[in-house]
C-alpha positions as CSV (number, residue, x, y, z in Angstrom):
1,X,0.0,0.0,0.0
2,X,1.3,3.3,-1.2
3,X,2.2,5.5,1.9
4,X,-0.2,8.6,1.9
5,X,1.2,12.1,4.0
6,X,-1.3,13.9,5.9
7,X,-3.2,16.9,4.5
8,X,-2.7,20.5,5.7
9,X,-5.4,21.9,8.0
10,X,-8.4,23.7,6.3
11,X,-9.0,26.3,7.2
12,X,-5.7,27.5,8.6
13,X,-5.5,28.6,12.3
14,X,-3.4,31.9,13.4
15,X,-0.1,30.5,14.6
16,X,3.2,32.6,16.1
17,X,3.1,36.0,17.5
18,X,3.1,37.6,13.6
19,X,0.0,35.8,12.7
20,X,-1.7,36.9,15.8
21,X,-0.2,40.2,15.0
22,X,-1.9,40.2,11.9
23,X,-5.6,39.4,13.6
24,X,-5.0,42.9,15.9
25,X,-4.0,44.8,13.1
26,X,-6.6,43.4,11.1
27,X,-9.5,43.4,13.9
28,X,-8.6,47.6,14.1
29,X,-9.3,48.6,10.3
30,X,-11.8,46.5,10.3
31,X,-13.3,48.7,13.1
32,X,-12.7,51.9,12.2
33,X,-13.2,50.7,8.0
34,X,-16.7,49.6,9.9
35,X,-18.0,53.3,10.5
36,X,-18.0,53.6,6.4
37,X,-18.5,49.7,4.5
38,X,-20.2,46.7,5.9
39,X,-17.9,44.2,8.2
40,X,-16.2,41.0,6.6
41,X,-19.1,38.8,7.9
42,X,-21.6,41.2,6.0
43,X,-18.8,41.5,3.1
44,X,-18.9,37.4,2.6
45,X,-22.7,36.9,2.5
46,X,-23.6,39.7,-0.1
47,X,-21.2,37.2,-2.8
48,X,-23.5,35.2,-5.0
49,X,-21.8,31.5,-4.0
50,X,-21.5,29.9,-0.8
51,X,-18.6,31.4,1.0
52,X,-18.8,28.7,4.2
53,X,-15.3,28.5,3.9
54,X,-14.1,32.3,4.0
55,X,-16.8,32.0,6.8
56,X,-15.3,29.9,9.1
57,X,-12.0,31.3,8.1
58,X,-12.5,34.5,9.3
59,X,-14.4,33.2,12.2
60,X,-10.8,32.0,13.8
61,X,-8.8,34.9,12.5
62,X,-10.6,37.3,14.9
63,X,-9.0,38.3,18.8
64,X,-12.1,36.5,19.7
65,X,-12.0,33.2,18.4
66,X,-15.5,31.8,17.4
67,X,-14.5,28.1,16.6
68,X,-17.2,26.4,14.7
69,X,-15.6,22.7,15.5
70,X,-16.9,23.6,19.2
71,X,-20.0,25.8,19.3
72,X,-23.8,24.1,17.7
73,X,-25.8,26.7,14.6
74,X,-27.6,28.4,17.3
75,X,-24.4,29.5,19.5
76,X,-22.6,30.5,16.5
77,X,-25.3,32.8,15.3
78,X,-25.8,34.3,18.7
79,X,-21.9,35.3,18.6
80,X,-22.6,37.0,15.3
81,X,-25.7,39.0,16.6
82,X,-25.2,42.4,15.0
83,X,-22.7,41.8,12.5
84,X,-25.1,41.1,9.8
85,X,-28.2,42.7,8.5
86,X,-31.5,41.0,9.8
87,X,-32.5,40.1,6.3
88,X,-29.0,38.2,5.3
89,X,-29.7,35.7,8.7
90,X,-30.9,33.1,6.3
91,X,-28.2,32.9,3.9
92,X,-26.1,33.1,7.3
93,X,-27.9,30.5,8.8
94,X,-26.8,28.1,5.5
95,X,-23.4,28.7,5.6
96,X,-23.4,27.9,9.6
97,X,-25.5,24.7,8.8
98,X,-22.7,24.2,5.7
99,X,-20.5,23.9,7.9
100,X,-21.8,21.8,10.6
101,X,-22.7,19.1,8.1
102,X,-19.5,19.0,6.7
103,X,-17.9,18.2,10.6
104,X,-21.0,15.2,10.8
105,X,-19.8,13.9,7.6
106,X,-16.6,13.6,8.8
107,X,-17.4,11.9,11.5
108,X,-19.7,9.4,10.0
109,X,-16.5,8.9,7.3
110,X,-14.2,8.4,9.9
111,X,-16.3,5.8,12.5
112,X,-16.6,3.6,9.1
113,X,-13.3,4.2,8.2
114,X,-12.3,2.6,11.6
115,X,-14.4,0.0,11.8
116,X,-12.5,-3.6,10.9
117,X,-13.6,-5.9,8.3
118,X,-14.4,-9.0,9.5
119,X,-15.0,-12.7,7.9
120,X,-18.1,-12.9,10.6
121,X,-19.8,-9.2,10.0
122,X,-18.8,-8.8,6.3
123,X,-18.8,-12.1,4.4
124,X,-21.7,-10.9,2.5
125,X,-20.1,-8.0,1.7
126,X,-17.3,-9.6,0.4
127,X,-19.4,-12.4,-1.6
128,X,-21.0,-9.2,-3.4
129,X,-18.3,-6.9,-4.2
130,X,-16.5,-10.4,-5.7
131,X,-19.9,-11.4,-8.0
132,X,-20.0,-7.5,-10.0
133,X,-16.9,-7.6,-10.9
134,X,-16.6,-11.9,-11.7
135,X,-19.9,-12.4,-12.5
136,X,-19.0,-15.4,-10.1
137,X,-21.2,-16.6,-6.7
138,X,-19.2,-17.3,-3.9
139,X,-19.3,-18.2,-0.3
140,X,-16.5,-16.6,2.0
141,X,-16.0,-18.6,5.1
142,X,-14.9,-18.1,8.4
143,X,-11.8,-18.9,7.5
144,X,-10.0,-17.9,3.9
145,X,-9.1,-21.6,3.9
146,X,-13.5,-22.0,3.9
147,X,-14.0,-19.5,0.5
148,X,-14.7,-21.3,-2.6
149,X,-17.1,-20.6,-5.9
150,X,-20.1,-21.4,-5.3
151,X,-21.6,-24.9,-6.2
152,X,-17.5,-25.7,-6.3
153,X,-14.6,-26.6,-4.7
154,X,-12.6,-24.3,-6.4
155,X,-11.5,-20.7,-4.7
156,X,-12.5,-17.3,-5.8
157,X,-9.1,-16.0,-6.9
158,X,-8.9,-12.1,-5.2
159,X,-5.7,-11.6,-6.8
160,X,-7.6,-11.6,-9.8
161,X,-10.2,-8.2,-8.5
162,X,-6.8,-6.5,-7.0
163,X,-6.1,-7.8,-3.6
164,X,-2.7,-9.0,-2.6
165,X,-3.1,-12.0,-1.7
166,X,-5.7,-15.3,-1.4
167,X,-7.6,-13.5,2.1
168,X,-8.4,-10.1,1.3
169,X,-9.6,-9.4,4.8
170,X,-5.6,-7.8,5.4
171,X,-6.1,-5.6,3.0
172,X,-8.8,-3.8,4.5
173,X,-6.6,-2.5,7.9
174,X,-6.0,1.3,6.8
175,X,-9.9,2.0,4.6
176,X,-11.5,-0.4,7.0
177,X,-15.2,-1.2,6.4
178,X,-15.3,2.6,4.5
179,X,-12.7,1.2,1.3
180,X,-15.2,-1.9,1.1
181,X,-18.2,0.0,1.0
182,X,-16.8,2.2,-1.7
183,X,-15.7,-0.2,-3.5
184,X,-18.8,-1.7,-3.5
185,X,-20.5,1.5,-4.5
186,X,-18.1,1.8,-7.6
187,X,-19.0,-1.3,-8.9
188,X,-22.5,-1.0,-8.6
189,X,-23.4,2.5,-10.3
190,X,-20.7,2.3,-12.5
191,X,-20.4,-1.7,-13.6
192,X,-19.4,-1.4,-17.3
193,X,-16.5,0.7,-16.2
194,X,-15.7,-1.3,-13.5
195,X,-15.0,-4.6,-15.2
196,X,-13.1,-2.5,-18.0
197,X,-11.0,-1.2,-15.6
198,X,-10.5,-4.7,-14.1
199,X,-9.5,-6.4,-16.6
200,X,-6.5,-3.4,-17.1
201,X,-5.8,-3.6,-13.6
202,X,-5.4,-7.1,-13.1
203,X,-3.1,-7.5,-16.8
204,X,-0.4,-10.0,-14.9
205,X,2.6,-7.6,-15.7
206,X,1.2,-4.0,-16.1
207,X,-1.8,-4.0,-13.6
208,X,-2.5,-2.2,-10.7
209,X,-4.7,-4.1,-8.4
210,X,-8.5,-2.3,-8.5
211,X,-9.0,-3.5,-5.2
212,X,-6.1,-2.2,-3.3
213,X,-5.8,1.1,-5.6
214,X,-9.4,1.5,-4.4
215,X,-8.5,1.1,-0.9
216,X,-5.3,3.4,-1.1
217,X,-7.6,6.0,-2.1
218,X,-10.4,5.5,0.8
219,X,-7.0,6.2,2.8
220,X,-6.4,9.5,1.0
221,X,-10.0,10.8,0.5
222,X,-10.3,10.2,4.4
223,X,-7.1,11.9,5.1
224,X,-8.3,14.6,2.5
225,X,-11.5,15.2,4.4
226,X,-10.5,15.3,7.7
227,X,-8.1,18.1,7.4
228,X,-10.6,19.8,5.5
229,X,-9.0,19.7,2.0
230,X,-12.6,19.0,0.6
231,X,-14.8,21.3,2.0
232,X,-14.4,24.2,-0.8
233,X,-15.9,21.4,-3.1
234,X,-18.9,20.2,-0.3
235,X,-19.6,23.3,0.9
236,X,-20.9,24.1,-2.7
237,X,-22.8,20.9,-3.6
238,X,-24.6,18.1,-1.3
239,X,-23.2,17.1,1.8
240,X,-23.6,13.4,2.5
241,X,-21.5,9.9,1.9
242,X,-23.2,9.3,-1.1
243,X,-21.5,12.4,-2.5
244,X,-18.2,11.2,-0.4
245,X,-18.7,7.8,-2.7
246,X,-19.0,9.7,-5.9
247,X,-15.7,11.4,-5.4
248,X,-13.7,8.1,-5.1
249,X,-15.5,6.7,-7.8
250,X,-14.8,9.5,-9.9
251,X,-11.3,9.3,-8.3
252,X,-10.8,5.7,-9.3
253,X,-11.6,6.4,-13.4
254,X,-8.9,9.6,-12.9
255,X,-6.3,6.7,-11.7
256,X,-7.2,4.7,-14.5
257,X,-6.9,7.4,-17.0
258,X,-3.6,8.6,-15.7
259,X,-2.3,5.2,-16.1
260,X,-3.6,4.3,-19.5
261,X,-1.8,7.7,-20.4
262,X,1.7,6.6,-18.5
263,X,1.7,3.0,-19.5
264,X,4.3,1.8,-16.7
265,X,5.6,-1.4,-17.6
266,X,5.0,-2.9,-13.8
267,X,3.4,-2.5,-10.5
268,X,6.7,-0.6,-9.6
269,X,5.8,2.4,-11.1
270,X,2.2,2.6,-8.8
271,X,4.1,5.1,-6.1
272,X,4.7,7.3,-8.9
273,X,1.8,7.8,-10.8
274,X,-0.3,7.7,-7.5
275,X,1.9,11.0,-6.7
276,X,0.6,12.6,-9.9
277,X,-2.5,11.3,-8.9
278,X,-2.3,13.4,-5.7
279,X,-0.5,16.7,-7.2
280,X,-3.6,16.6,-9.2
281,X,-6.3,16.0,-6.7
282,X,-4.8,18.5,-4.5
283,X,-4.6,21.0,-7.7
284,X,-8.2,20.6,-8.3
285,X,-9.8,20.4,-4.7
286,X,-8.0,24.0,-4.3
287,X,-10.6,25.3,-6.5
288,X,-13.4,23.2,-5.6
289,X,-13.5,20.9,-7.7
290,X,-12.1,17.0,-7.8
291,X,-9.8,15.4,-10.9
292,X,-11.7,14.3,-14.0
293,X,-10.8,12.9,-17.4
294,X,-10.3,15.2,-19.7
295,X,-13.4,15.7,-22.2
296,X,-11.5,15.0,-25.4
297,X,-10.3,11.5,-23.4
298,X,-13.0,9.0,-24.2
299,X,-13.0,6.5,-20.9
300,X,-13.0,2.7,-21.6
């Protein structure tokens, strides 16, 4: 599994006696600049998009720090009392609840992400994810010694969907029971492209394991979404795992595309094109957005 570095903090918090520096200086032309133009708070919700992030931004880069990790909608909205015009407390209110969905999301990502697959709670799971991309029935025992096709007493081969080795249960110990899910996920609204992709991942020389490439990315979306590296690109769409799911799946075709387009000639070349991968992904979540294919790319 490719080792994946942490993400920076989103948004940044005022560090060092210049930062704070900065948040005086900053807090006393924004009072006197007050007497003349609306505050920043004001400033941010007359923008036509959803500024949640500037929001909270500004929100720690205050003397007075109102952190929205600690304090529920209501508390937050009583600390701004006055800052904004009684008619703009709705569009407010959505940036606060923006926010606050985005840390619940996180949360729910990161209990799954945590929770170990297990032969006991997950065998169906397993038996699924294994039958869209085989086509093939099988029953995973208690023990990988006990999995074998179904109605025969030959074994599923998981080397053959992208897992290193004959029990795939190992695999699992950094994306826990989130990397199956999504895995399952991808499969399942997009099965034509899955099996294409399979069948290039799995090539005996030049694949890449679709199993533990999908699970390597669980490990970076997570790590993505906990710093806060994605919420420029939730705060402007729908806020949910479903949407989490869609941005690996998306994220899995971008993979595939980058290494159709570098043709390694082995699995040694997976740390470097999952590199580009990540230059990429951070390039685009910096603007809101996640990698895609290029439009004049036709996927397979």
């Amino acid at each position: 599994m490719s080792y994946t570095p942490d993400f920076h903090p989103e948004p940044p918090r005022p560090t060092g006696i210049f930062q704070w520096f900065y948040v005086y200086i900053n807090s006393l032309l924004e009072f006197f600049i007050g007497y003349y133009y609306p505050g920043q708070i004001q400033r941010l919700l007359e923008k036509s998009t959803n500024r949640a992030l500037e929001l909270e931004e500004s929100l720690l880069w205050r003397p007075k720090q109102i952190d929205c990790e600690k304090l529920s909608e209501k508390e937050i909205l009583k600390e701004l009392k006055g800052e904004v015009r009684q008619e703009d407390g709705p569009w407010l209110l959505k940036m606060i609840c923006s926010i606050k969905k985005f840390q619940r999301l996180r949360h729910e990502i990161e209990m799954k992400r945590a929770t170990r697959v297990t032969r006991e709670l997950h065998r169906d799971h397993l038996e699924h994810l294994y039958e869209l991309i085989k086509e093939e029935k099988i029953n995973v025992g208690l023990d990988k010694e006990e999995d074998k096709l179904e109605d025969s007493k030959e074994k599923p081969d998981w080397v053959s969907i992208g897992f290193q080795g004959s029990d795939p249960i190992t695999d699992f110990r950094g994306g826990g029971l989130l990397s199956l899910s999504q895995l399952i996920y991808f499969c399942e609204n997009y099965q034509e492209k899955a099996k294409n992709l399979n069948l290039r991942a799995s090539h005996p020389t030049k694949g890449y394991g679709l199993a533990i490439t999908g699970i390597n990315l669980t490990v970076l979306l997570t790590k993505a979404l906990q710093a806060g590296a994605l919420k420029k690109y939730f705060y402007n769409t729908t806020i949910c795992e479903e949407q989490f799911n869609i941005v690996f799946s998306e994220c899995i075709l971008y993979f595939d595309f980058l290494w159709k387009r570098e043709d390694p000639e082995d699995i040694m070349q997976f740390s470097f094109i999952f590199d580009i991968f990540r230059a990429d992904f951070e390039k685009a979540v910096k603007n809101g957005d996640i990698p895609s294919i290029p439009s004049s790319t036709s996927p397979s």
